[in-house]
PQR file with spaces between the fields and no chain letter, atoms N, CA, C, O and H, PARSE charges and radii, in Angstrom:
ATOM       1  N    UNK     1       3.192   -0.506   -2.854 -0.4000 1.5000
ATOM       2  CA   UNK     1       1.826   -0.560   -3.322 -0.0000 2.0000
ATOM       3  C    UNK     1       1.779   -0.243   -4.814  0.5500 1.7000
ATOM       4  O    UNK     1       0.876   -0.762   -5.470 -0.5500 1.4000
ATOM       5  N    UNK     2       2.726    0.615   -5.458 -0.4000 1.5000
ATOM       6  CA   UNK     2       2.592    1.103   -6.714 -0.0000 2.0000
ATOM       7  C    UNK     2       2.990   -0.661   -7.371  0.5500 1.7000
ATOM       8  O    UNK     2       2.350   -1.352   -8.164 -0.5500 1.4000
ATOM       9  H    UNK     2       3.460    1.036   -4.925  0.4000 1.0000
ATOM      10  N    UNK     3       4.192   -0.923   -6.697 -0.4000 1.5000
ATOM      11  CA   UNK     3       4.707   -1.925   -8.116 -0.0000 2.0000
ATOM      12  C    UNK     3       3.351   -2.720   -7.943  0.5500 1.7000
ATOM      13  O    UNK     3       2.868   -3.114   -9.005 -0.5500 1.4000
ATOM      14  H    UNK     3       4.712   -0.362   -6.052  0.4000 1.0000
ATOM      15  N    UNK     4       2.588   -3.052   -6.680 -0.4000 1.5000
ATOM      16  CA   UNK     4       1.661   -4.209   -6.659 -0.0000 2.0000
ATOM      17  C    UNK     4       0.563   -4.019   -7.422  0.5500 1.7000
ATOM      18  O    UNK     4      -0.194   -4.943   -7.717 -0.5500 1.4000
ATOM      19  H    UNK     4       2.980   -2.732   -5.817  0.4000 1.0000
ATOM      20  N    UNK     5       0.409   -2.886   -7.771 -0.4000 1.5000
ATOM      21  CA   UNK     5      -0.807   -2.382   -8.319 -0.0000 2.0000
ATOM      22  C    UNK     5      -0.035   -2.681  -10.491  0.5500 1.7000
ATOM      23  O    UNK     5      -0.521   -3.455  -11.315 -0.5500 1.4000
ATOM      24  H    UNK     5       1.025   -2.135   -7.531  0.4000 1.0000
ATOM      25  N    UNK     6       0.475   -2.285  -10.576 -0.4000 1.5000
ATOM      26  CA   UNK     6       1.253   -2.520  -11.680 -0.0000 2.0000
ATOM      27  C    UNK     6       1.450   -4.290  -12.248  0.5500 1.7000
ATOM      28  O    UNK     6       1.447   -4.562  -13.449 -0.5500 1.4000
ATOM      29  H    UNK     6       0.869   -1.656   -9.906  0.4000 1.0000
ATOM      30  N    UNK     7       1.578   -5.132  -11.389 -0.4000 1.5000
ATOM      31  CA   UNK     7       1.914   -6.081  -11.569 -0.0000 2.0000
ATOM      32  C    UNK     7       0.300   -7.030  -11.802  0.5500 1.7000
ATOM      33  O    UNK     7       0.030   -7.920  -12.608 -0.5500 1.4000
ATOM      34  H    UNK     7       1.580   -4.912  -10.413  0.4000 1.0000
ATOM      35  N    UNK     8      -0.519   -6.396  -10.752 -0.4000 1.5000
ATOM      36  CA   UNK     8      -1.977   -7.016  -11.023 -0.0000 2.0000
ATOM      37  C    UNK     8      -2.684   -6.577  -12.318  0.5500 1.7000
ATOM      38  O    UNK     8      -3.553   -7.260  -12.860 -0.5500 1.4000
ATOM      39  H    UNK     8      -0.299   -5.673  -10.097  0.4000 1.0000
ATOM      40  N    UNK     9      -2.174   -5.179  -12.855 -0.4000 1.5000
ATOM      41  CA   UNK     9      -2.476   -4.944  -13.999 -0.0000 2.0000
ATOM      42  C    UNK     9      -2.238   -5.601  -15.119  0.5500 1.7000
ATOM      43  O    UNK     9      -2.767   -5.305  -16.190 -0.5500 1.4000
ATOM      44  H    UNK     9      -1.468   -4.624  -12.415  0.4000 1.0000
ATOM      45  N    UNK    10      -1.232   -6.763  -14.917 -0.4000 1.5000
ATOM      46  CA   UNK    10      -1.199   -7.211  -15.976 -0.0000 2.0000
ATOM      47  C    UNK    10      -2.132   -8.894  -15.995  0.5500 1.7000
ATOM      48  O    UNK    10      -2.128   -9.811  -16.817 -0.5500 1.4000
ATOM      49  H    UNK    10      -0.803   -7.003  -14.047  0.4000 1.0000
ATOM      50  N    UNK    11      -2.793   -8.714  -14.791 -0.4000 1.5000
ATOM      51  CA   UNK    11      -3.933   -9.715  -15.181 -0.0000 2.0000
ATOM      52  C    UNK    11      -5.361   -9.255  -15.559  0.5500 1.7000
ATOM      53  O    UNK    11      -6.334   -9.880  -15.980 -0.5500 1.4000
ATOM      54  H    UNK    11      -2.796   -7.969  -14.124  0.4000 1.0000
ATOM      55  N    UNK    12      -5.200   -8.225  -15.329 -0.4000 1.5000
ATOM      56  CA   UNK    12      -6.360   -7.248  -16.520 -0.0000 2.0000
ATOM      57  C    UNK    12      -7.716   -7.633  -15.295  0.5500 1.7000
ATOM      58  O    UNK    12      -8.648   -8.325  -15.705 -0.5500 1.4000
ATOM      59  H    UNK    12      -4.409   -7.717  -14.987  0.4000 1.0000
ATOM      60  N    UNK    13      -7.725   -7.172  -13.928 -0.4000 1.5000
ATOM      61  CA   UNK    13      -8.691   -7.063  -13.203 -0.0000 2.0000
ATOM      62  C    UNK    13      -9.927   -6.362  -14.169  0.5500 1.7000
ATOM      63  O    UNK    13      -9.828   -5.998  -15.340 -0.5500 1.4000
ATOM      64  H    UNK    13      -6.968   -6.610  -13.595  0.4000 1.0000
ATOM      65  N    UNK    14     -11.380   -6.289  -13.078 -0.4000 1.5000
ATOM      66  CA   UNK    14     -12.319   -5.771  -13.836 -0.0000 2.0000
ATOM      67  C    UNK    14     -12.302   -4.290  -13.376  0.5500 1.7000
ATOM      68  O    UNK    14     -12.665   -3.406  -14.152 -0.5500 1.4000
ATOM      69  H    UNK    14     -11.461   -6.585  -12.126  0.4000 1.0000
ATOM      70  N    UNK    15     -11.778   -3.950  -11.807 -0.4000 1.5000
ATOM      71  CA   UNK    15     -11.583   -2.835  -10.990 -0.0000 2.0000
ATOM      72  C    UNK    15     -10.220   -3.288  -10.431  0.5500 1.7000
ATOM      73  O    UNK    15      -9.887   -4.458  -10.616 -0.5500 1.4000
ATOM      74  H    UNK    15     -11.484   -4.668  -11.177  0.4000 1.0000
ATOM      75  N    UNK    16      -9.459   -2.504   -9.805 -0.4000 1.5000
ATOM      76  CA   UNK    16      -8.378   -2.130   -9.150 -0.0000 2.0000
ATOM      77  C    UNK    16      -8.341   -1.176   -8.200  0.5500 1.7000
ATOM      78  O    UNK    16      -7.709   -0.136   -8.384 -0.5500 1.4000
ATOM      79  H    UNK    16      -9.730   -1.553   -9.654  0.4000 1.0000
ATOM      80  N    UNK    17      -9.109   -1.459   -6.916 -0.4000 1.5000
ATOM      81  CA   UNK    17      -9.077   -0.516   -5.904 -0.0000 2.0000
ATOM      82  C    UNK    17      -7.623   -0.415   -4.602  0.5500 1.7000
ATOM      83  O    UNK    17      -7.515   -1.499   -4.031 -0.5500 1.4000
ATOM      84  H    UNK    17      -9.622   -2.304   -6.767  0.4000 1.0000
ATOM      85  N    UNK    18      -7.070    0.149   -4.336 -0.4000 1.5000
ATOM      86  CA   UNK    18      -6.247    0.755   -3.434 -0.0000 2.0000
ATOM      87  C    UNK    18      -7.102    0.895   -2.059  0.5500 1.7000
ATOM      88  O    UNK    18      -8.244    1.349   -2.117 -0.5500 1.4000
ATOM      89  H    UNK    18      -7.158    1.030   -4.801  0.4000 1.0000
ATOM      90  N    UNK    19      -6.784    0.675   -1.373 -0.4000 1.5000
ATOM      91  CA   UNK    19      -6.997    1.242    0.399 -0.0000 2.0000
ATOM      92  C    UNK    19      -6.423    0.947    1.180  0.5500 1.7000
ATOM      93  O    UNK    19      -5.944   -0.187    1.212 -0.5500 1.4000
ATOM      94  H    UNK    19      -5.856    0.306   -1.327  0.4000 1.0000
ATOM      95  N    UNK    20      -6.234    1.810    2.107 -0.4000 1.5000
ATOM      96  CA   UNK    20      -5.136    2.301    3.093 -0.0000 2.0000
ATOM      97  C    UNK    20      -5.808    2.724    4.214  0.5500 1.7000
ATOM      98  O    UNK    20      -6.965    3.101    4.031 -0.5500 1.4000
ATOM      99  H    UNK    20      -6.624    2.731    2.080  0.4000 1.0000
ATOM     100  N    UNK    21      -5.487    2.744    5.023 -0.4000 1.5000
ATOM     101  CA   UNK    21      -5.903    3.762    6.574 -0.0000 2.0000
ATOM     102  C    UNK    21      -5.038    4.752    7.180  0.5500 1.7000
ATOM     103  O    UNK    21      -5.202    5.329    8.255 -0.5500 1.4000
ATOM     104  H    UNK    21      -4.547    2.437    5.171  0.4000 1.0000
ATOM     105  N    UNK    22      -3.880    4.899    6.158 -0.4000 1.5000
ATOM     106  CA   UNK    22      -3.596    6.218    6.226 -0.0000 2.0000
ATOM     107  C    UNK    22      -2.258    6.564    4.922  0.5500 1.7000
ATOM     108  O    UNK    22      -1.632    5.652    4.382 -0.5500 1.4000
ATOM     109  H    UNK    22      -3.746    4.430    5.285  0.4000 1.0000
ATOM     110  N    UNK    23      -2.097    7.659    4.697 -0.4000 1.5000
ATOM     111  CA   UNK    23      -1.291    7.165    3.473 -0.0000 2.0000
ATOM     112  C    UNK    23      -0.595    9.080    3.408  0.5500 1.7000
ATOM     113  O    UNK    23      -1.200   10.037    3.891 -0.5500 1.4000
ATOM     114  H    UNK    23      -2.606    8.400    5.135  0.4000 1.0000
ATOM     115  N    UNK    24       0.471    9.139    2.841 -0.4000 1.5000
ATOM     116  CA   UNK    24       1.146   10.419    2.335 -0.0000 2.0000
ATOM     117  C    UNK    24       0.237   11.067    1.323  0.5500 1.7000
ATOM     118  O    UNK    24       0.014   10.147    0.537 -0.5500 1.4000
ATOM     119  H    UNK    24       0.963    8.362    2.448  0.4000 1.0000
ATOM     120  N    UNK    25      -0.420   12.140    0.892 -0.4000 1.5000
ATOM     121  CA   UNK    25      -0.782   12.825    0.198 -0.0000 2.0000
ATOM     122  C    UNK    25       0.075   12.396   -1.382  0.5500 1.7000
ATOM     123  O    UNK    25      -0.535   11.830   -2.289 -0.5500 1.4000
ATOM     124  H    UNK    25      -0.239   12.888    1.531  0.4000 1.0000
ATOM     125  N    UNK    26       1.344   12.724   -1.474 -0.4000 1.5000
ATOM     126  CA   UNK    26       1.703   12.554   -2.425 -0.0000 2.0000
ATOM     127  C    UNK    26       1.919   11.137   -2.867  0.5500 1.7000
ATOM     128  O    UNK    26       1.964   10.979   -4.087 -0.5500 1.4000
ATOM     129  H    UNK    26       1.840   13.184   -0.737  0.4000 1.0000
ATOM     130  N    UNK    27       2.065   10.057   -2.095 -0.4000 1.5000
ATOM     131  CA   UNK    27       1.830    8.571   -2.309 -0.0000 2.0000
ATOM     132  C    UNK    27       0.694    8.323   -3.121  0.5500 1.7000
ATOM     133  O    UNK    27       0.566    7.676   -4.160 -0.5500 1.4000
ATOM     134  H    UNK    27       2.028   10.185   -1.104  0.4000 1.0000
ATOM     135  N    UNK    28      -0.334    9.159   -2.232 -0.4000 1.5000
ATOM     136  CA   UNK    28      -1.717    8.792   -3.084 -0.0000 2.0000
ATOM     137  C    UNK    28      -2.260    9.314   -4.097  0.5500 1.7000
ATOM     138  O    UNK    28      -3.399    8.975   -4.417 -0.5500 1.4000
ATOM     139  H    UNK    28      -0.230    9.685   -1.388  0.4000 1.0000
ATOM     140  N    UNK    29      -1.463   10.369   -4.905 -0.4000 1.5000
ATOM     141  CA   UNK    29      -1.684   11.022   -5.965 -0.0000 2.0000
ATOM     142  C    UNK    29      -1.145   10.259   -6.956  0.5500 1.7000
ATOM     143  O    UNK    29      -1.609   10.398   -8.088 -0.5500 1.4000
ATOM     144  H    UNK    29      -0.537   10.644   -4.645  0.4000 1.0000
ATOM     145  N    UNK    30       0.086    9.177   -6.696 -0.4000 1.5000
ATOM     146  CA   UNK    30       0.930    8.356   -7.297 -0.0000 2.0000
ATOM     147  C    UNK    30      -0.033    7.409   -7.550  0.5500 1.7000
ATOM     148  O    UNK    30      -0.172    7.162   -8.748 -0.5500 1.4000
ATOM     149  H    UNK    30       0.463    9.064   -5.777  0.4000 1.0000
ATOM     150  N    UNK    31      -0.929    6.640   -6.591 -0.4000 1.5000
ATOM     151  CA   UNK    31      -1.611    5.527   -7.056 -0.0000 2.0000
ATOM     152  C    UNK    31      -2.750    5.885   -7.949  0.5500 1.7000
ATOM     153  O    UNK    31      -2.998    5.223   -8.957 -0.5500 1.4000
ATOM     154  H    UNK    31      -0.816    6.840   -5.618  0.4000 1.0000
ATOM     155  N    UNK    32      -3.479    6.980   -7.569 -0.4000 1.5000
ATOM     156  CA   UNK    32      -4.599    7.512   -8.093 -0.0000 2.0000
ATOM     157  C    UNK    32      -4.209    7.376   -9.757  0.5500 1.7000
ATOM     158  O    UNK    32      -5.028    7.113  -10.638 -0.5500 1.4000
ATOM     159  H    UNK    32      -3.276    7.517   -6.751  0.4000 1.0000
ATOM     160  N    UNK    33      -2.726    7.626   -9.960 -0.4000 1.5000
ATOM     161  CA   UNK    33      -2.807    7.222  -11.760 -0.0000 2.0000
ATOM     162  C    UNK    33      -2.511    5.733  -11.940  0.5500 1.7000
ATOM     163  O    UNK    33      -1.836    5.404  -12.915 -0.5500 1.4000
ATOM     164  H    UNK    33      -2.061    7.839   -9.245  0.4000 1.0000
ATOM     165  N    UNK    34      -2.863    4.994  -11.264 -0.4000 1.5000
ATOM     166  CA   UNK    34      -2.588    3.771  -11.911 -0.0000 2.0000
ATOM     167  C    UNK    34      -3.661    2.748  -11.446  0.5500 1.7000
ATOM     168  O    UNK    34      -3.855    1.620  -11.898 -0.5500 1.4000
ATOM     169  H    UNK    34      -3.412    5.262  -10.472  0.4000 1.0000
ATOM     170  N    UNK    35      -4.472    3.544  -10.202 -0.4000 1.5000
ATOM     171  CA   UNK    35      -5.377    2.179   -9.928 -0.0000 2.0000
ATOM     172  C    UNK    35      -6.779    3.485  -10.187  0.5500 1.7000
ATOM     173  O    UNK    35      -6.760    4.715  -10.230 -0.5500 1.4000
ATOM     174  H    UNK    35      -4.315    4.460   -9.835  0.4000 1.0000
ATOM     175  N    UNK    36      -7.939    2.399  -10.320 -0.4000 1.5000
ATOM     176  CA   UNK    36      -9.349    2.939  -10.434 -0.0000 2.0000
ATOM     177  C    UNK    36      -9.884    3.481   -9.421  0.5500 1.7000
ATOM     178  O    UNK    36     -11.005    3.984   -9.482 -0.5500 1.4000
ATOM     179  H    UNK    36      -7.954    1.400  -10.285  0.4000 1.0000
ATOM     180  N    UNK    37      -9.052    3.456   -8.172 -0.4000 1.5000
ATOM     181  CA   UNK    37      -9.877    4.003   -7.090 -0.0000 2.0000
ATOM     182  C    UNK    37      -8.675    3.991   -5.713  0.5500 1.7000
ATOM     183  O    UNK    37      -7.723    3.235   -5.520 -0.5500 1.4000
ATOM     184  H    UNK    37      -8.140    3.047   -8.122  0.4000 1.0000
ATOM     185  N    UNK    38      -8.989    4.703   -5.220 -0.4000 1.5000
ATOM     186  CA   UNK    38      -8.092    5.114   -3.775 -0.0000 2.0000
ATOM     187  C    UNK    38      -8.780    5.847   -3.086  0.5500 1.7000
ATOM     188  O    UNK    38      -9.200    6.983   -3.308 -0.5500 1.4000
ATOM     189  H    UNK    38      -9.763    5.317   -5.377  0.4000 1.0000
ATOM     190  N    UNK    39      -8.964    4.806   -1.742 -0.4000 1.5000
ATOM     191  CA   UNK    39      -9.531    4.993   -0.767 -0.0000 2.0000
ATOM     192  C    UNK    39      -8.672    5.211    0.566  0.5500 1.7000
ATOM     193  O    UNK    39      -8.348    4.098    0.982 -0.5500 1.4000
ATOM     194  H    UNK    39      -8.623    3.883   -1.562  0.4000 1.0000
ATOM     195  N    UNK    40      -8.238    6.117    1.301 -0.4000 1.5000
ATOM     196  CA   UNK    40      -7.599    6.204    2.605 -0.0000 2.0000
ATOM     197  C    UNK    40      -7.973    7.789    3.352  0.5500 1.7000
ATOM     198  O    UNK    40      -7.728    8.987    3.215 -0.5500 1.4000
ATOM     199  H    UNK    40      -8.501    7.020    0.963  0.4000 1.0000
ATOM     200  N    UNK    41      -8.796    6.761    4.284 -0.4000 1.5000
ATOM     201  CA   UNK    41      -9.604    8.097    4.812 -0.0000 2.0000
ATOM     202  C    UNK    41      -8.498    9.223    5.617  0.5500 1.7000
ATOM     203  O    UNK    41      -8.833   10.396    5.779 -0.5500 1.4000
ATOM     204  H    UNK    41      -8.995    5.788    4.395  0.4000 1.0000
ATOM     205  N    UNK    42      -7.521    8.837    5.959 -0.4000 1.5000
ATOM     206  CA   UNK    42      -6.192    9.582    6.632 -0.0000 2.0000
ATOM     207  C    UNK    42      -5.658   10.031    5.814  0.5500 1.7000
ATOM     208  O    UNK    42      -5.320    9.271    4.906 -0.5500 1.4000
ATOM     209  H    UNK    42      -7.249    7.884    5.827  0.4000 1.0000
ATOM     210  N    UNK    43      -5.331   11.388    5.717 -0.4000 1.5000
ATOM     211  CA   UNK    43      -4.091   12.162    4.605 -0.0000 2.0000
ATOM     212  C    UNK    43      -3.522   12.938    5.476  0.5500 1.7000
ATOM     213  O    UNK    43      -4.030   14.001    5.117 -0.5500 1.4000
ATOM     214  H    UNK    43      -5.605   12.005    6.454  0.4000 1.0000
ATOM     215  N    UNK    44      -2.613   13.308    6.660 -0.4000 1.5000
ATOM     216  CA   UNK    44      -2.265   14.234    6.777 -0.0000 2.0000
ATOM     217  C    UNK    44      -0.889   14.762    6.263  0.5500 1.7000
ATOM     218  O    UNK    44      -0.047   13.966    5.847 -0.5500 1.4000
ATOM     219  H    UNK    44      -2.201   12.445    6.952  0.4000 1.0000
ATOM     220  N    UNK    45      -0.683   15.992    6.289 -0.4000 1.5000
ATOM     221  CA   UNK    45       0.349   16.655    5.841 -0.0000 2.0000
ATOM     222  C    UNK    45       0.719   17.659    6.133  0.5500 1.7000
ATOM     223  O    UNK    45       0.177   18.699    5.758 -0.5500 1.4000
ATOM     224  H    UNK    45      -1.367   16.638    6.627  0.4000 1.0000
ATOM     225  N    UNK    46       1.769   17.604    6.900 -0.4000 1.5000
ATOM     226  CA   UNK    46       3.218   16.446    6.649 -0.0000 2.0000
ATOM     227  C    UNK    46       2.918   15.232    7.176  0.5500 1.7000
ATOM     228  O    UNK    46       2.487   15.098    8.321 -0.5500 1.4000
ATOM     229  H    UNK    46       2.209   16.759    7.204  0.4000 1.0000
ATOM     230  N    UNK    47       3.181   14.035    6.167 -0.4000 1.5000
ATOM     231  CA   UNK    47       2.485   12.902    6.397 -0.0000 2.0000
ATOM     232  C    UNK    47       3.617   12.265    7.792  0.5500 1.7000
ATOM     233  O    UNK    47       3.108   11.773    8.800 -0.5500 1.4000
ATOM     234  H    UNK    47       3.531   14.143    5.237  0.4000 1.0000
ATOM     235  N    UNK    48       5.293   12.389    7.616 -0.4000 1.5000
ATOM     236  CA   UNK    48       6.157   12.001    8.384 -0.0000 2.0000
ATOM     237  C    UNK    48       6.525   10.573    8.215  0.5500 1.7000
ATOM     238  O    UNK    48       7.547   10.273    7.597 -0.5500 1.4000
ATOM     239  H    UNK    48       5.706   12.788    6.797  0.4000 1.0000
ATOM     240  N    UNK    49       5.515    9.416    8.887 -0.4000 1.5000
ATOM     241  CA   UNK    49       6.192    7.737    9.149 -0.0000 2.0000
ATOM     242  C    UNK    49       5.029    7.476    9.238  0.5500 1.7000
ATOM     243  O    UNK    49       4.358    8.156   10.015 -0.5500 1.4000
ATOM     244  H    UNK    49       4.685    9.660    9.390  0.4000 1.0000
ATOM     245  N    UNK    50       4.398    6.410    8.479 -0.4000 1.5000
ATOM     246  CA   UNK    50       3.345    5.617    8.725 -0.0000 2.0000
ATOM     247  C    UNK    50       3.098    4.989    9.982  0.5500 1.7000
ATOM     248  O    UNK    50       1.970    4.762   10.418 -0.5500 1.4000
ATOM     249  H    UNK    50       4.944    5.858    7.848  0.4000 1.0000
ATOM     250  N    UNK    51       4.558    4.608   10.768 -0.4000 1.5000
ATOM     251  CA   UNK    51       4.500    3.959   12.165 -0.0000 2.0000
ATOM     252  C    UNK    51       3.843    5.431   12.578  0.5500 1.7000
ATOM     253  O    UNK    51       2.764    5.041   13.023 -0.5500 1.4000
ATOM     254  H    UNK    51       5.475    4.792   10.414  0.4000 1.0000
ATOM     255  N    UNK    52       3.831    6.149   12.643 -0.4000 1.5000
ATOM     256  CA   UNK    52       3.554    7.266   13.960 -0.0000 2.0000
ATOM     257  C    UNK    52       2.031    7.060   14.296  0.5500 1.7000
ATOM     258  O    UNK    52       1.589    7.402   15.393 -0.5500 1.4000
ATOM     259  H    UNK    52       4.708    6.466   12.281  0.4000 1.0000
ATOM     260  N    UNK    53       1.066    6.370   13.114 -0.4000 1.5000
ATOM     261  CA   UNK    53      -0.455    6.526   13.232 -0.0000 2.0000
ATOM     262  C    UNK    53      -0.881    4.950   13.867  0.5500 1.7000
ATOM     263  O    UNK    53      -2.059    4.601   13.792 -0.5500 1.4000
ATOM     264  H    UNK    53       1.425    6.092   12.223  0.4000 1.0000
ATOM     265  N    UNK    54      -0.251    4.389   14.249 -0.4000 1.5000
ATOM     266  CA   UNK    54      -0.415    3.388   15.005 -0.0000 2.0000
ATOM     267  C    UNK    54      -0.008    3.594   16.223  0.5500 1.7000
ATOM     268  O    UNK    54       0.790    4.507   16.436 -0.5500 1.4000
ATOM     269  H    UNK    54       0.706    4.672   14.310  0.4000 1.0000
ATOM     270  N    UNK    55      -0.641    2.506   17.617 -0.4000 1.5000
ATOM     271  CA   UNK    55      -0.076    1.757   18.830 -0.0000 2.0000
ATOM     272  C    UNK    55       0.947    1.278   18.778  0.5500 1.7000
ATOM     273  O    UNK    55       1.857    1.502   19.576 -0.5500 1.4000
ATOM     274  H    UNK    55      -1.289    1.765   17.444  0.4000 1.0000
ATOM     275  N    UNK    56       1.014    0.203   17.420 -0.4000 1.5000
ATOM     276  CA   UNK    56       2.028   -0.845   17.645 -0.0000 2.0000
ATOM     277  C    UNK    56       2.228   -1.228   16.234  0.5500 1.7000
ATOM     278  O    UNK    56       1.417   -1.819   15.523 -0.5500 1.4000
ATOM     279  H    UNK    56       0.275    0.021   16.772  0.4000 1.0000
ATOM     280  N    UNK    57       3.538   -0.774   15.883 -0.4000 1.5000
ATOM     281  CA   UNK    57       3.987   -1.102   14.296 -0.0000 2.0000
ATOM     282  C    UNK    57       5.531   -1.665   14.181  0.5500 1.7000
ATOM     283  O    UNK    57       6.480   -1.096   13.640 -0.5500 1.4000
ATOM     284  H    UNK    57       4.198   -0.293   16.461  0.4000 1.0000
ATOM     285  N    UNK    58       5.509   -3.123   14.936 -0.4000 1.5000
ATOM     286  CA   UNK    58       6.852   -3.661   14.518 -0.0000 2.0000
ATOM     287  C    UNK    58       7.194   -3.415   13.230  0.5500 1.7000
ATOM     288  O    UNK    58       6.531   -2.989   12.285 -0.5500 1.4000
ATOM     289  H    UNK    58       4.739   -3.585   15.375  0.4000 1.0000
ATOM     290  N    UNK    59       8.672   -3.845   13.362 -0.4000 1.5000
ATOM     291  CA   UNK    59       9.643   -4.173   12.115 -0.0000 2.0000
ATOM     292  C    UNK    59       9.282   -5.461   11.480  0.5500 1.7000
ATOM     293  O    UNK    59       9.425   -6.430   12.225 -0.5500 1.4000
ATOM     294  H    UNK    59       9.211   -4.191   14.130  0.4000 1.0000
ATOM     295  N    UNK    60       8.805   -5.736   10.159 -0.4000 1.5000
ATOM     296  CA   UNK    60       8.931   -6.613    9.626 -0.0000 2.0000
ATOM     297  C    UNK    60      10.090   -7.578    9.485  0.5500 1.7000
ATOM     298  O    UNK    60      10.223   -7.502    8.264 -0.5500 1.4000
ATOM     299  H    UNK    60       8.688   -4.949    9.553  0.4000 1.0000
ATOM     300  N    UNK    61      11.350   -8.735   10.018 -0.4000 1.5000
ATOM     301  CA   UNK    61      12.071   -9.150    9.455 -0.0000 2.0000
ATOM     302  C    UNK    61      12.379   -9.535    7.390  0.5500 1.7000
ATOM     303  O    UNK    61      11.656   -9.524    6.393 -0.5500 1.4000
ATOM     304  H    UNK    61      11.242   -8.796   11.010  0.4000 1.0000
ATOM     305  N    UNK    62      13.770   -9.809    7.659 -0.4000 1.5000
ATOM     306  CA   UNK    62      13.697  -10.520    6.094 -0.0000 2.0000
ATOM     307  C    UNK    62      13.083  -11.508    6.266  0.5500 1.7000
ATOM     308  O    UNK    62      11.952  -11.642    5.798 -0.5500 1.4000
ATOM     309  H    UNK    62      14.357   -9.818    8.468  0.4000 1.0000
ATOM     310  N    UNK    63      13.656  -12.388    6.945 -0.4000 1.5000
ATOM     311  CA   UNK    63      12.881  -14.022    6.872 -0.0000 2.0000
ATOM     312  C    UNK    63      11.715  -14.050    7.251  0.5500 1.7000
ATOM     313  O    UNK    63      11.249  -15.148    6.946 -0.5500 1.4000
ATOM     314  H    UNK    63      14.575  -12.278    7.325  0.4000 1.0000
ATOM     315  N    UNK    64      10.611  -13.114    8.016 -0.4000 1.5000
ATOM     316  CA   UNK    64       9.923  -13.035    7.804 -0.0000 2.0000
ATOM     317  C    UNK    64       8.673  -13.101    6.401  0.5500 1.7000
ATOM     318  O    UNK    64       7.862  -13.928    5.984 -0.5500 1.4000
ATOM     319  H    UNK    64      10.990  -12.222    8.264  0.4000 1.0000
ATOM     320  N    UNK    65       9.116  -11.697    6.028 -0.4000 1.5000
ATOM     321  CA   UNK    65       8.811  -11.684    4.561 -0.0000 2.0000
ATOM     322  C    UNK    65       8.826  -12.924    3.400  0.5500 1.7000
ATOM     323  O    UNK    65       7.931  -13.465    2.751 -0.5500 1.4000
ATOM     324  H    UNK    65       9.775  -11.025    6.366  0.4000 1.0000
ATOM     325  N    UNK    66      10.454  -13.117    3.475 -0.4000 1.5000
ATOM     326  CA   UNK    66      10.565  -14.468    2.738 -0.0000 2.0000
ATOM     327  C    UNK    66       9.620  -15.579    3.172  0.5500 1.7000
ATOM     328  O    UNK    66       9.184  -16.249    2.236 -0.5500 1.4000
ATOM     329  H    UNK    66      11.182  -12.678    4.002  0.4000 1.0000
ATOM     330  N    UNK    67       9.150  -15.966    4.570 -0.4000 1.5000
ATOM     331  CA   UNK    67       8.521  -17.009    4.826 -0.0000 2.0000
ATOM     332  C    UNK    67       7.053  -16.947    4.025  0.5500 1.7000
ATOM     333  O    UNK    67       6.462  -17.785    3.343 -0.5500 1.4000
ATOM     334  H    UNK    67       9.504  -15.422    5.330  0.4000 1.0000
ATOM     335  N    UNK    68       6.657  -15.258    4.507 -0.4000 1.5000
ATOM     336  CA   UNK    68       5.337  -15.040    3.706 -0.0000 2.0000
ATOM     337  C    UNK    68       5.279  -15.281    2.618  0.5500 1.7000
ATOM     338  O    UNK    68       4.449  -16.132    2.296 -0.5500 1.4000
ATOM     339  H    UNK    68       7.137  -14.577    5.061  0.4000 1.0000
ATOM     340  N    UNK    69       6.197  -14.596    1.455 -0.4000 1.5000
ATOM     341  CA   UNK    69       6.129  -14.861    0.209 -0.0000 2.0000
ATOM     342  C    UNK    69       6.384  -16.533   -0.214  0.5500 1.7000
ATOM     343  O    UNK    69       5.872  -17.004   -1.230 -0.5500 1.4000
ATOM     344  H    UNK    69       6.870  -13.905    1.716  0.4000 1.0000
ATOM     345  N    UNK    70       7.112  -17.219    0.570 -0.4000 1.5000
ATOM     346  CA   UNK    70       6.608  -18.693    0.204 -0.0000 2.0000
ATOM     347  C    UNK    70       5.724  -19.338    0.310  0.5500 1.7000
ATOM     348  O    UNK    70       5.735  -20.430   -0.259 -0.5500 1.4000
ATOM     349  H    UNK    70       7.528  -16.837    1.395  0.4000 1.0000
ATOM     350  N    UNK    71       4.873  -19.034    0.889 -0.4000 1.5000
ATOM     351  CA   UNK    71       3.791  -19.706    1.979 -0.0000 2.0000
ATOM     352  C    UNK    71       2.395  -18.799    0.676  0.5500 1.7000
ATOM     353  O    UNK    71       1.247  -19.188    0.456 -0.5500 1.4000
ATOM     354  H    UNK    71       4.864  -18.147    1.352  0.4000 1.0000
ATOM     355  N    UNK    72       2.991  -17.787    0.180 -0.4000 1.5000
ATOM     356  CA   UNK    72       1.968  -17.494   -1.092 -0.0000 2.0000
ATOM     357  C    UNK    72       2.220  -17.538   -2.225  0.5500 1.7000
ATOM     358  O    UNK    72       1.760  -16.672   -2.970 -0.5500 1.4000
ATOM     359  H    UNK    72       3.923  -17.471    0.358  0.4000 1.0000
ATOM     360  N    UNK    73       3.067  -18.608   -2.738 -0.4000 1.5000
ATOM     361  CA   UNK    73       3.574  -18.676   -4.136 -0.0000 2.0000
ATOM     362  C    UNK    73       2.896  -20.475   -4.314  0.5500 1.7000
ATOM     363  O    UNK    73       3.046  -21.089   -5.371 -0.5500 1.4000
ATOM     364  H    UNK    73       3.440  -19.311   -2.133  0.4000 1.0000
C-alpha cells in the first residue's frame, strides 16, 4: 500500500485517501505520512496476520497476480 500510494503521487491526485478494514497500528502510522487520509476502522494490537480477521483469505498465486496486472495495464 505504501509503494501504491507513492507511485499515485506522482500523478499529483487532488486527495489521496487510504482504507482498509483492518490494518497494523504501525502500518498505519506509515501511511498516515504519505497519504491525506487513513481510514481503517480495525487497529488491533498486536495486530498478528491480516488473514486472522477474515472467514476466508486464500493465497493469492503468481500467475494470478501477473494475469491481474495484465488485464490492468
Amino acid at each position: 500500500m505504501y509503494a501504491a500510494v507513492l507511485a499515485l503521487r506522482q500523478v499529483e491526485p487532488d486527495k489521496l485517501v487510504v482504507a482498509a478494514p483492518v490494518g497494523a497500528p504501525e502500518a498505519l502510522a506509515m501511511l498516515r505520512r504519505v497519504a491525506d487520509d487513513v481510514v481503517c476502522p480495525l487497529t488491533p494490537d498486536p495486530f498478528d496476520a491480516v488473514g486472522s480477521w477474515y472467514e476466508e483469505f486464500p493465497q493469492v498465486s503468481d500467475e494470478e497476480v501477473r494475469a491481474s496486472l495484465s488485464v490492468a495495464q
